[in-house]
C-alpha positions in Angstrom: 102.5 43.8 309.2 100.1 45.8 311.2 96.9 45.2 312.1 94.2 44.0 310.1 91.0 45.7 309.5 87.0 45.2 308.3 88.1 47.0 305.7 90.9 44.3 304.8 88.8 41.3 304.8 85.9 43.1 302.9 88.3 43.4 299.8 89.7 40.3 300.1 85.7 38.8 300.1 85.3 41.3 297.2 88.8 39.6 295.1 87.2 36.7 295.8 83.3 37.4 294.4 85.0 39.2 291.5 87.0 36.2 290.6 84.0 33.5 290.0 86.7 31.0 290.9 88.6 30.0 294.4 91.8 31.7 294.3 95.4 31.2 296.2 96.7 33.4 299.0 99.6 34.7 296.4 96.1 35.5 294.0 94.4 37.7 296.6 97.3 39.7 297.0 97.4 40.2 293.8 93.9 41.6 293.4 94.3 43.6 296.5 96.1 46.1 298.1 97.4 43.8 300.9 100.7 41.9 301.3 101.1 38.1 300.7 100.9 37.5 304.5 98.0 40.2 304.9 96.1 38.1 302.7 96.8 35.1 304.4 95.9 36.5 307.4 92.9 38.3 306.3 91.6 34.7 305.0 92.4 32.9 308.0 89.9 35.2 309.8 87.5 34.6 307.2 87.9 31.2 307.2 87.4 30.3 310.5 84.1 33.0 310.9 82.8 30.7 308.4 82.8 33.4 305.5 85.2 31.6 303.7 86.0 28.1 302.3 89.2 26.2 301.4 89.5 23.7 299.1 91.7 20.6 298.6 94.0 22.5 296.2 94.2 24.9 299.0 92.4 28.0 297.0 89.9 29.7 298.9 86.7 31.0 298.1 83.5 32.6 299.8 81.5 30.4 301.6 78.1 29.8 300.0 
């Protein structure tokens, strides 16, 4: 896994707008070019900048 960049977290906050719907880590891969564990790390960062949001089912979406 290398490093992650802007450009990483923008898609993963564009996954995530393009969904309408909180989404899983396994999701955002999906809908992106990163890795399972790229994601998760990509949402961790966004997560604790306050740009994203998890919920009790453990989905994710962008903070509002």
């Amino acid at each position: 896994m290398g490093l992650l960049t802007r450009d990483d977290q923008k898609e993963v906050k564009k996954a995530l707008r393009r969904a309408g719907k909180p989404l899983e880590h396994d999701e955002i891969a999906r809908k992106t070019s990163l890795s399972d564990e790229e994601a998760r790390e990509a949402v961790s960062e966004l997560v604790d900048r306050g740009e994203v949001t998890s919920t009790l089912s453990w989905k994710y979406k962008l903070t509002e």
